[in-house]
PLY file of the C-alpha trace (Angstrom):
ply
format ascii 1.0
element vertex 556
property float x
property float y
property float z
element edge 555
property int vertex1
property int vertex2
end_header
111.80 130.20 122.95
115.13 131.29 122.02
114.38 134.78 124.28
113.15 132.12 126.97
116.60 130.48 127.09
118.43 133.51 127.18
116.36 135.18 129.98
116.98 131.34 131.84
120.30 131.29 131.53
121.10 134.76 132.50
119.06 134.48 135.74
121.76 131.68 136.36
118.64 128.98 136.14
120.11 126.96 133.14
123.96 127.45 132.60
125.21 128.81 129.63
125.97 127.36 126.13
125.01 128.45 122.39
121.00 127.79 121.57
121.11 124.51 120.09
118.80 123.31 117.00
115.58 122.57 118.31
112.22 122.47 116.49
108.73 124.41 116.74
105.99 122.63 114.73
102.24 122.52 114.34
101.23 119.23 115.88
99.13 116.58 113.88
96.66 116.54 116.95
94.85 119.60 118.19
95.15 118.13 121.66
98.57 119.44 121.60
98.01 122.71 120.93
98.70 125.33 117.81
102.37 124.53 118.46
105.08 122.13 120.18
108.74 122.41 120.96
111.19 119.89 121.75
113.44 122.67 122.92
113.30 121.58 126.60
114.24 118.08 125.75
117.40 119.19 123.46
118.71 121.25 126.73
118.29 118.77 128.60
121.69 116.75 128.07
123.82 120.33 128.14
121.87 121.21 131.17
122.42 117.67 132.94
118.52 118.23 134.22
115.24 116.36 133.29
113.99 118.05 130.19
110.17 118.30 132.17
112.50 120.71 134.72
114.03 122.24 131.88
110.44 122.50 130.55
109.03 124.48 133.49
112.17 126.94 133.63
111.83 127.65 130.27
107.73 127.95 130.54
108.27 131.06 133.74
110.36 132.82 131.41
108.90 133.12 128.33
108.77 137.12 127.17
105.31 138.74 127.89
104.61 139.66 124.52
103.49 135.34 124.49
100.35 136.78 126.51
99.37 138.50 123.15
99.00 135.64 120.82
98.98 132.27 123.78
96.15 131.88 125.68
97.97 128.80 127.97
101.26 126.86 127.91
101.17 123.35 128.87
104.10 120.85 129.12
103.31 117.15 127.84
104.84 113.97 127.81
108.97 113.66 128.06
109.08 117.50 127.81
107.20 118.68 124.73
105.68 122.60 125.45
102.70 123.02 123.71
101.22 126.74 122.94
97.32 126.95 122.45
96.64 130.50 121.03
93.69 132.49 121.93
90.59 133.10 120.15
90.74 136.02 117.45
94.93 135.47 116.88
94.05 133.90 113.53
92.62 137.72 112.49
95.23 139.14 114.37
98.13 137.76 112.06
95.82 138.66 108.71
95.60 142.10 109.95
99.56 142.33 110.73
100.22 141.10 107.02
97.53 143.67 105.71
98.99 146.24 107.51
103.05 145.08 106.40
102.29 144.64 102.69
105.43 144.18 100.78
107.41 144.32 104.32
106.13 141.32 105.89
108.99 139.30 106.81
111.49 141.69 107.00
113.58 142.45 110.28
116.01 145.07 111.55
118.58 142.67 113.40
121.09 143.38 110.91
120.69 147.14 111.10
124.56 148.82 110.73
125.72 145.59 110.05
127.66 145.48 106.67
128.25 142.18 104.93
129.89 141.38 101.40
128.77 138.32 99.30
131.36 137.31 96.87
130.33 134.77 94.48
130.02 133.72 90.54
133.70 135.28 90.23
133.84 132.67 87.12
137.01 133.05 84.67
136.61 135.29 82.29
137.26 132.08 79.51
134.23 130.98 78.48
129.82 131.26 79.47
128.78 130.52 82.19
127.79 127.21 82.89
125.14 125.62 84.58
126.87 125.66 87.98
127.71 129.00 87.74
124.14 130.00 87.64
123.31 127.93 91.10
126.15 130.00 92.60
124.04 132.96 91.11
120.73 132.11 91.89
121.94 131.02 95.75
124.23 133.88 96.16
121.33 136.37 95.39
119.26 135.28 97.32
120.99 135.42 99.98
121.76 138.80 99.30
118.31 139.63 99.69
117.30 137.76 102.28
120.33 139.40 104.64
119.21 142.60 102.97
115.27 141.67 104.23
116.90 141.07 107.80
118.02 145.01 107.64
122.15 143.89 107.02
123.89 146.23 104.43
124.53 144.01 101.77
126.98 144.23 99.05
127.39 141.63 96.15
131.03 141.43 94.62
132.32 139.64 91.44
136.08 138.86 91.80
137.53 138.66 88.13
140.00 135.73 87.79
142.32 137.96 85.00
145.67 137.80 86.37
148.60 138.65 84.06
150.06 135.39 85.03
147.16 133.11 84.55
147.72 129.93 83.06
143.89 129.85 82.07
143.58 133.00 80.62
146.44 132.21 78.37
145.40 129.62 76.99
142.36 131.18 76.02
144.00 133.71 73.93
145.65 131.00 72.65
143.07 129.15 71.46
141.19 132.38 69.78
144.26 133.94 68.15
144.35 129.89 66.64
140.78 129.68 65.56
141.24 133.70 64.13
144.34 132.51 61.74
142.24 129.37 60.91
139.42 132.10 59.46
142.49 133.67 57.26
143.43 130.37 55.65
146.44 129.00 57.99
146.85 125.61 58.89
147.84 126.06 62.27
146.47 123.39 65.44
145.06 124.39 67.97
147.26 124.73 71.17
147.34 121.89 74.04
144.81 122.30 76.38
142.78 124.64 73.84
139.20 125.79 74.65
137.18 124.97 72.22
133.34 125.35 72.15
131.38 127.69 69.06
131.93 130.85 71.59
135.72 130.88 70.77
135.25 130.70 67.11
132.48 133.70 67.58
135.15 135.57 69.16
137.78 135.08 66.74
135.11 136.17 63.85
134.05 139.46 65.73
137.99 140.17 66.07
138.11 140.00 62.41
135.06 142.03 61.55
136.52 144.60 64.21
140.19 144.68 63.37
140.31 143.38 60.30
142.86 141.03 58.90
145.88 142.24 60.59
144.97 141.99 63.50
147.85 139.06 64.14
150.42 140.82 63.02
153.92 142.33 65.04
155.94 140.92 68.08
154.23 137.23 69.46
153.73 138.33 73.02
152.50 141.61 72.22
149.96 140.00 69.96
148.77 137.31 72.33
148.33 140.14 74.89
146.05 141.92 72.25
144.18 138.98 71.88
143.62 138.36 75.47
142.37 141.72 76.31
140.02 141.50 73.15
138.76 137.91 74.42
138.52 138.89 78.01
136.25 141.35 77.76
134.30 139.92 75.14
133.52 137.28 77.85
132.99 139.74 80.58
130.68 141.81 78.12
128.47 138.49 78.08
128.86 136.87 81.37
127.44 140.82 82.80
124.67 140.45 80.16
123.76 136.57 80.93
123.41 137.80 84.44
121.63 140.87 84.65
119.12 138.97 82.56
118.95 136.09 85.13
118.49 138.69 87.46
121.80 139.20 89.36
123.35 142.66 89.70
126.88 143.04 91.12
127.77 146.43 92.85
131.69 145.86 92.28
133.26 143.89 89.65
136.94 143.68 91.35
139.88 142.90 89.64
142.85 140.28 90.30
145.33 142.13 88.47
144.20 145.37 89.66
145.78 143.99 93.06
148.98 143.53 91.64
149.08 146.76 89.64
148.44 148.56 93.51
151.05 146.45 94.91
148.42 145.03 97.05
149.97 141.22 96.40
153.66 142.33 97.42
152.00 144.51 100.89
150.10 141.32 101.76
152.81 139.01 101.44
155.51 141.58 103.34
152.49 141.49 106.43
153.01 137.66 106.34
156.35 138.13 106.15
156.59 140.64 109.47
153.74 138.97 110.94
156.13 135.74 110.62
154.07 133.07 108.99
156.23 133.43 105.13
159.34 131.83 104.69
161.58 131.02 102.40
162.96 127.62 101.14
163.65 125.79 97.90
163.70 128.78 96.24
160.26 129.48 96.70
157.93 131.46 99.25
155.59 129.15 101.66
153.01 130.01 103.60
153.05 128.58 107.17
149.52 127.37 107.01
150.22 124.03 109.20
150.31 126.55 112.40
146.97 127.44 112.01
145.65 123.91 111.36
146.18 123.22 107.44
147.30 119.82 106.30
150.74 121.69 105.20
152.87 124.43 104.00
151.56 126.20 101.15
153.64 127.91 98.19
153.00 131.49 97.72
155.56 132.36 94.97
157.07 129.79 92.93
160.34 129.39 92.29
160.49 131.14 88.82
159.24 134.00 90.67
155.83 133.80 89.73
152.78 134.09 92.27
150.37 131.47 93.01
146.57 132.07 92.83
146.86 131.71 96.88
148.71 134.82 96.42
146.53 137.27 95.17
143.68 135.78 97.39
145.16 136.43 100.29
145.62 140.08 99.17
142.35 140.33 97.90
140.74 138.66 101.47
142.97 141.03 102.87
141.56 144.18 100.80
137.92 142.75 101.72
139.04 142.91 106.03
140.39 146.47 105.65
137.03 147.46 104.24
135.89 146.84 107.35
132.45 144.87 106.59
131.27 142.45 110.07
130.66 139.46 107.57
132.31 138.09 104.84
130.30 135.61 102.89
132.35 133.34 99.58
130.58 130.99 97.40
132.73 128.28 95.97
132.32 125.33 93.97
132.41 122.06 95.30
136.06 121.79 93.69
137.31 124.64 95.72
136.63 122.69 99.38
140.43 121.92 100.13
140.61 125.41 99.50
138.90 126.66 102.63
141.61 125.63 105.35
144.52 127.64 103.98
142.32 130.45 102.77
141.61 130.75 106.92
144.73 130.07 107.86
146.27 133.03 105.56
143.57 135.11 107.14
144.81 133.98 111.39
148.26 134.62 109.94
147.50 138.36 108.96
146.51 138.62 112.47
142.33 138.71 111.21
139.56 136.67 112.71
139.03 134.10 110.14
135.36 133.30 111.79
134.20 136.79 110.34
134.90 134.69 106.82
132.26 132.57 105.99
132.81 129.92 102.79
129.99 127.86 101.43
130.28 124.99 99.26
127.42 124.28 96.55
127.10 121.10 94.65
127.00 120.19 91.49
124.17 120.20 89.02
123.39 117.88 86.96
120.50 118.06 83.34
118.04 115.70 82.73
115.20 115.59 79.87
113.01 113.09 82.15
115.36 110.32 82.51
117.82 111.26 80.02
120.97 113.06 81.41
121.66 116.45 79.35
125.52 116.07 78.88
126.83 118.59 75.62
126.46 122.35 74.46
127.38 122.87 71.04
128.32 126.43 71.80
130.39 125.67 75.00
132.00 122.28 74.16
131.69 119.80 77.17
130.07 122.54 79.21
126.41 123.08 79.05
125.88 127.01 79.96
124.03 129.46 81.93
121.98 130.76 78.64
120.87 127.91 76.74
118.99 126.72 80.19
117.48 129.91 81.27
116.59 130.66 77.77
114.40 127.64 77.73
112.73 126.89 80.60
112.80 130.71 81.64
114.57 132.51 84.19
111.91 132.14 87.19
111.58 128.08 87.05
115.46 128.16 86.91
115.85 130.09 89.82
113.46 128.19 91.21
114.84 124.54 90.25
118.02 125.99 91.73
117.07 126.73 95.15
115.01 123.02 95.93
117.56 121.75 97.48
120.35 122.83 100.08
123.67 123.97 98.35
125.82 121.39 99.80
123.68 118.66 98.46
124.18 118.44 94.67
120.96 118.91 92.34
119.15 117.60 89.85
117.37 119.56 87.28
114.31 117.87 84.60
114.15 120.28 81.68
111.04 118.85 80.60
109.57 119.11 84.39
110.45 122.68 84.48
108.40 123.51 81.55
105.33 121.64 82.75
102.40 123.25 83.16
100.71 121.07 86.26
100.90 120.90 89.99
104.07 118.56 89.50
106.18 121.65 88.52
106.75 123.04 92.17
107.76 127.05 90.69
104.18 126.25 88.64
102.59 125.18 91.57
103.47 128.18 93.56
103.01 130.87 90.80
99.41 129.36 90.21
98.23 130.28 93.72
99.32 134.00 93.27
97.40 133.97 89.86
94.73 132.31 91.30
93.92 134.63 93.93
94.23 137.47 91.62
91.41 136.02 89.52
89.14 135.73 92.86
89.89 139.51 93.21
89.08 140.03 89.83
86.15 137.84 89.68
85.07 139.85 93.18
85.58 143.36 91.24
83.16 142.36 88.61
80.93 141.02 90.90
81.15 144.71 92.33
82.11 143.76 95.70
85.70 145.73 96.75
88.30 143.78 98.61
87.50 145.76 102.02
89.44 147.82 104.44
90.46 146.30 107.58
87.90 147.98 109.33
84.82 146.72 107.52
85.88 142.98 107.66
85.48 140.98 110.76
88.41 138.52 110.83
87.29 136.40 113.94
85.06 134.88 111.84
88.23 132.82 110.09
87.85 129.91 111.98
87.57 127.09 109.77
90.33 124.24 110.11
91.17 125.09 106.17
91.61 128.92 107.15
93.57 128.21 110.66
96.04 125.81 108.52
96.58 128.19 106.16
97.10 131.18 108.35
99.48 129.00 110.63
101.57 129.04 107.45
101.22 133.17 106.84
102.63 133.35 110.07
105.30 131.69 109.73
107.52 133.59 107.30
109.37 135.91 109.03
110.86 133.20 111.00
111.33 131.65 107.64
113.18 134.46 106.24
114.87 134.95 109.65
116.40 131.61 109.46
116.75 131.35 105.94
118.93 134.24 106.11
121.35 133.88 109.35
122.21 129.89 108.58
122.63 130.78 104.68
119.61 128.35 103.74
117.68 130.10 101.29
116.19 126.67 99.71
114.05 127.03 102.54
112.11 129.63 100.34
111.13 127.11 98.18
109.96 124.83 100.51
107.94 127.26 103.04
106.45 128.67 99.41
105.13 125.22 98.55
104.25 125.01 101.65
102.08 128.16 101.54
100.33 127.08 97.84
99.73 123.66 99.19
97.82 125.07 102.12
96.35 127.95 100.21
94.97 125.36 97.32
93.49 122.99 100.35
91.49 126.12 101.77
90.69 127.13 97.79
88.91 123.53 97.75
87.40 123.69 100.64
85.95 126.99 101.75
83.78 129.18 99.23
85.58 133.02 98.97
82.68 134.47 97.23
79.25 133.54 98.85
75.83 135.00 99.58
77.40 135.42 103.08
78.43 138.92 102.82
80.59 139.60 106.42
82.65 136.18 105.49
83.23 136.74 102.55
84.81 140.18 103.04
86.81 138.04 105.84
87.93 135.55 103.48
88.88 138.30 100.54
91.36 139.91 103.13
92.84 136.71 103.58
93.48 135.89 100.12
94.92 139.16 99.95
96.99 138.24 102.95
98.10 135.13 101.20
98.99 136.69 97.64
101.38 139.20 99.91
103.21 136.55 101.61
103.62 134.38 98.01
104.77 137.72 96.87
107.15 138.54 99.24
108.70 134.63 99.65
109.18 134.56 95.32
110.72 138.25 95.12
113.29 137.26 98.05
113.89 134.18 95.19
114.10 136.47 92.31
111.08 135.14 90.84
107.97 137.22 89.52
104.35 136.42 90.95
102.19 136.67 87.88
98.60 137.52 87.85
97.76 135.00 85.22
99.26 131.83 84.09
100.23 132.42 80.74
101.92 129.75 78.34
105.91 130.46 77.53
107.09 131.35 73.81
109.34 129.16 73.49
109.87 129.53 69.85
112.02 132.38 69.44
0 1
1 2
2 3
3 4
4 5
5 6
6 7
7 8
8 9
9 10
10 11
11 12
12 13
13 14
14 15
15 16
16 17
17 18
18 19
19 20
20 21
21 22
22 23
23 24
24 25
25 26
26 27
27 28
28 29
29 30
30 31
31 32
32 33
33 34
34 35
35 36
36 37
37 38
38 39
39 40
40 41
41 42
42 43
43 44
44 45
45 46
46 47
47 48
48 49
49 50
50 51
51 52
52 53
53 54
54 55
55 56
56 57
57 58
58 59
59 60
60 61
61 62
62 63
63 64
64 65
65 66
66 67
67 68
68 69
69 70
70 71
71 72
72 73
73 74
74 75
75 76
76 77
77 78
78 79
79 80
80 81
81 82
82 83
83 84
84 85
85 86
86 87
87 88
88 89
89 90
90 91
91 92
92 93
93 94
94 95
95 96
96 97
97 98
98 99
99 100
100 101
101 102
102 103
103 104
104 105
105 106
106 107
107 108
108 109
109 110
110 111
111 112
112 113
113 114
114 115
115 116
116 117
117 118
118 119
119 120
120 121
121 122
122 123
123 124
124 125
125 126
126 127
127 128
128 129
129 130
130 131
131 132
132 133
133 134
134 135
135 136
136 137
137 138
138 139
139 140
140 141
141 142
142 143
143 144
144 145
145 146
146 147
147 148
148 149
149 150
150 151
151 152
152 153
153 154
154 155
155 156
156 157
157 158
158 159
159 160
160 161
161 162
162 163
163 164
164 165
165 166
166 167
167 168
168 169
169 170
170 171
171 172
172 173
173 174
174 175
175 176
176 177
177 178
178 179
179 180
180 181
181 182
182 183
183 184
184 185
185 186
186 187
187 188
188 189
189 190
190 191
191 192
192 193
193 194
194 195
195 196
196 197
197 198
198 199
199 200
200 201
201 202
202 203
203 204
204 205
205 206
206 207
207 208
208 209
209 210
210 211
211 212
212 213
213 214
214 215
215 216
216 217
217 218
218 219
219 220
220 221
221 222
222 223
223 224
224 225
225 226
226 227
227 228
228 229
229 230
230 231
231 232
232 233
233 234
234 235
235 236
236 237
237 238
238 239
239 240
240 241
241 242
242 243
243 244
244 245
245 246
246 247
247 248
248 249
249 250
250 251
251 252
252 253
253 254
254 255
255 256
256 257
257 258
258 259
259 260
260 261
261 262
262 263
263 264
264 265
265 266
266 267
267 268
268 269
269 270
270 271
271 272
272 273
273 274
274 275
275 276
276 277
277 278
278 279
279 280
280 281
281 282
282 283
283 284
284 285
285 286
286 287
287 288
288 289
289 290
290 291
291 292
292 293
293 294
294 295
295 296
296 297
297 298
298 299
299 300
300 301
301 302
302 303
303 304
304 305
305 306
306 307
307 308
308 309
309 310
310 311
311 312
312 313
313 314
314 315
315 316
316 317
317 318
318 319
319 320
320 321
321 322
322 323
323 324
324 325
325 326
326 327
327 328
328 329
329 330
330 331
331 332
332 333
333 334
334 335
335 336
336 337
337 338
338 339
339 340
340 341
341 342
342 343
343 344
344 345
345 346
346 347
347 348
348 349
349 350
350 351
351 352
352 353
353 354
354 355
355 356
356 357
357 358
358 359
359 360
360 361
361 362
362 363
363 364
364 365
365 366
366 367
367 368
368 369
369 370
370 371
371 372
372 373
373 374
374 375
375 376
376 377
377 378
378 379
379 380
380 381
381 382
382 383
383 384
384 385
385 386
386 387
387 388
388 389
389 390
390 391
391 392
392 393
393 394
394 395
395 396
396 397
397 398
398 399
399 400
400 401
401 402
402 403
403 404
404 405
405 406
406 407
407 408
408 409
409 410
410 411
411 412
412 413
413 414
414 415
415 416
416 417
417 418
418 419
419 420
420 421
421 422
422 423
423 424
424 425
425 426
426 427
427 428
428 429
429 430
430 431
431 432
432 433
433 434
434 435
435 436
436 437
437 438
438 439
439 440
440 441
441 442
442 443
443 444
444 445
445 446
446 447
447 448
448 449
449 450
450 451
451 452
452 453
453 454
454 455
455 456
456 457
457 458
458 459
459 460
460 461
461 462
462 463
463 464
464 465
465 466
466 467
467 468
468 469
469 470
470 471
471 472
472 473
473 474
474 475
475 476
476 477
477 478
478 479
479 480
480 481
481 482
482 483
483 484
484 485
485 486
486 487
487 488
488 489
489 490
490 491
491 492
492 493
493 494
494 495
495 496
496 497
497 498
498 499
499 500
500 501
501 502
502 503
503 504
504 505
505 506
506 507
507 508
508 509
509 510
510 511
511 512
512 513
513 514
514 515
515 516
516 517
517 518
518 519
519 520
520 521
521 522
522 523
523 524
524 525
525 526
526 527
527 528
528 529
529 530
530 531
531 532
532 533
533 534
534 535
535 536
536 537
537 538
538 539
539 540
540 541
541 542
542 543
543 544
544 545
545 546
546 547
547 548
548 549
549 550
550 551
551 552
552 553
553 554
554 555
């Protein structure tokens, strides 16, 4: 449809305007064919025409590869076009996942198209929480879908470890506190201390490391000991929490390493020439008003100290002059006044902020059932990345975290997560994959081989349950392709339910293994057909397709 438009609008028979959002669905009544579109009746108000017009322009240019799969278009009612498919297309689309395997759903559109993903980037002061791990879980995926879509992905972590930082600081603080505590002082812990078991766990490993010394000489030189000890302590674990939740970065990049280039000063000297710093009060603005931002913002303070605006502006401007087509952040939902001065420092080094794309995720919040899930003894107020994935288990977590869209917040059930029945949706899903692979076992000890392409007749899938379910096959590399290009990968989860649901309905209905030898060699290929597209839609997730359902350990 979208190649329909295009072709319309370039023969000069609908004028032209971006594709809006239209929908292509399976209708509840086979009277309307395999598939509808309101597309003609969504172009109707930009084209000023009656959407039955639009209908019919659309309908003459539809791309001739529609003759393979669409045996007649018809257009109905205010302007619905209906597709009815031709006999045999059902086969056709088991055969084209048969023959893709493990590269059904993927697309070259993106080919020689670089794009960076930036997102976690948590301090380096504590675990990761709970919200850091949707960033994670969303941010990877969308890694992989892009990647799926043939785009040259990169994933980057941006450390927050700024000499300067207030944060950071305080953190040293707070363990060089908690490290004299273990020698016997009675010292207090600083104002806006982190506290939490992990800073105490810190403070002992300094201790076994270093000794009991370790506090001793000039106060600033010792605090800076501390912090470098601390820091990478935390970036030690937050690398470890994530490679086991299944997130590899290619480039952990560092704030300060920006001001130990000069990169900060050579950013702010472009904004400078480029006209859009100035000075006044003492301090150094950034005229972010000019390029639509509420108001001036403060680059350097007057002490002489750089903001955090600062060194993101010369890190966005490192990520331009690597010369990737798409920039993609992920920031929580406390960063979304963030977004309009972030742009505008990008217009005002003379960059095209639209190649910068921010998205905001939610907030999530714990549940046991009904009960909310508010404390981590090891993290203080915060409840962390770890403690979750260690018991419900890194799949249903990534899982959980993709249900919904990432700016809508989130609710997770712990106890949910871990239940073993069609209620758990990442259960639900997994239990079709496993399930198939017992009907291919089952078939291998019945001695009868899942087939080759050639020895199966696949016309012969033709029952509503097998249509239904096919109709769904088909439809993941549009899945993917939109999944990936309007950054929506909770769509996976959805289209994978979708997929189990309609697998399980066929499962009930329609007998794999019968005395009926040529349909049941039909209906083995399109399990097989099915278990690849589960596959495919839970790797693109990060999640693993068992072949049986086992019970989790939970006891260790």
């Amino acid at each position: 449809m979208e190649q329909a438009l295009a072709a319309a609008q370039q023969a000069g028979e609908l004028p032209p305007f971006p594709t809006p959002a239209f929908e292509v669905e399976i209708p509840r009544s086979e009277q309307f064919g395999d598939y509808a579109t309101n597309l003609a009746m969504v172009l109707a108000k930009h084209a000023r025409r009656n959407p039955r017009e639009v209908a019919s322009i659309l309908q003459r240019h539809l791309p001739e590869e529609t003759d393979r799969w669409v045996e007649r278009v018809e257009i109905a009612g205010a302007g619905f076009i209906n597709f009815y498919l031709k006999p045999g297309w059902a086969g056709e689309v088991v055969r084209h996942i048969l023959q893709q395997g493990e590269h059904y759903g993927e697309d070259t559109l993106g080919t020689g198209k670089r794009v960076l993903i930036e997102f976690v980037s948590a301090n380096p002061t504590g675990p990761l929480t709970l919200g850091h791990g949707r960033n994670a879980a969303i941010g990877d995926t969308l890694a992989r879908l892009l990647n799926a879509l043939g785009y040259q992905v990169e994933r980057e972590f941006y450390i927050n470890d700024g000499e300067n930082s207030t944060q950071i600081r305080n953190f040293a603080l707070s363990v060089l506190t908690r490290y004299r505590q273990l020698l016997g002082e009675h010292v207090e812990m600083p104002e806006d201390a982190y506290h939490g078991e992990y800073v105490m766990e810190i403070a002992h490993w300094i201790r076994e490391q270093h000794g009991d010394h370790a506090a001793q000489g000039e106060p600033e030189a010792v605090l800076k000991r501390f912090e470098h000890w601390a820091k990478q302590l935390m970036l030690q674990e937050q690398e470890r929490d994530l490679r086991d939740f299944g997130v590899q970065f290619d480039r952990w990049f560092s704030e300060q390493s920006l001001y130990n280039s000069g990169a900060v000063e050579r950013a702010l000297q472009r904004l400078r020439e480029q006209g859009f710093a100035y000075e006044a009060e003492g301090a150094l603005w950034l005229r972010s008003t000019a390029f639509g931002d509420e108001k001036d913002r403060v680059l350097v303070r007057a002490n002489g100290l750089p903001t955090y605006l600062a060194s993101d502006v010369a890190y966005h401007l490192d990520k331009y002059e690597r010369g990737y087509d798409l920039l993609i952040n992920l920031w929580g939902a406390d960063h979304h006044g963030y977004v309009a001065r972030m742009k505008a420092a990008i217009a005002a080094m003379g960059y095209d902020p639209d190649r910068l794309v921010i998205l905001i995720y939610q907030l999530v919040n714990l549940y046991r059932g009904t009960e909310p899930v508010r404390m981590s003894k090891r993290a203080g107020e915060l409840i962390t990345l770890r403690e979750v994935m260690d018991e419900i288990g890194v799949d249903a977590l990534r899982f959980f975290y993709l249900l919904r869209s990432h700016d809508s917040p989130l609710d997770i059930d712990l106890d949910l997560a871990q239940e073993q029945s069609e209620k758990n949706p990442v259960f639900y899903v997994q239990y079709a994959h496993a399930r198939i692979c017992s009907i291919e076992r089952v078939a291998s000890e019945q001695g009868v081989p899942i087939p080759t392409l050639d020895e199966a007749n696949l016309n012969l899938l033709t029952h509503p349950e097998e249509v239904a379910l096919i109709k769904r096959l088909a439809e993941f590399p549009e899945e993917v392709r939109f999944a990936g290009l309007q950054y929506a990968p909770h769509r996976l989860t959805s289209y994978a339910l979708e997929v189990a649901r309609a697998f399980h309905g066929f499962y009930t209905e329609c007998r794999v293994l019968s005395d009926d030898t040529e349909l049941t060699r039909a209906r083995l290929l399109l399990v097989r057909a099915t278990r690849i597209v589960i596959r495919n839609a839970l790797a693109l997730m990060g999640v693993s397709a068992p072949e049986r359902m086992e019970p989790r350990d939970t006891s260790a």
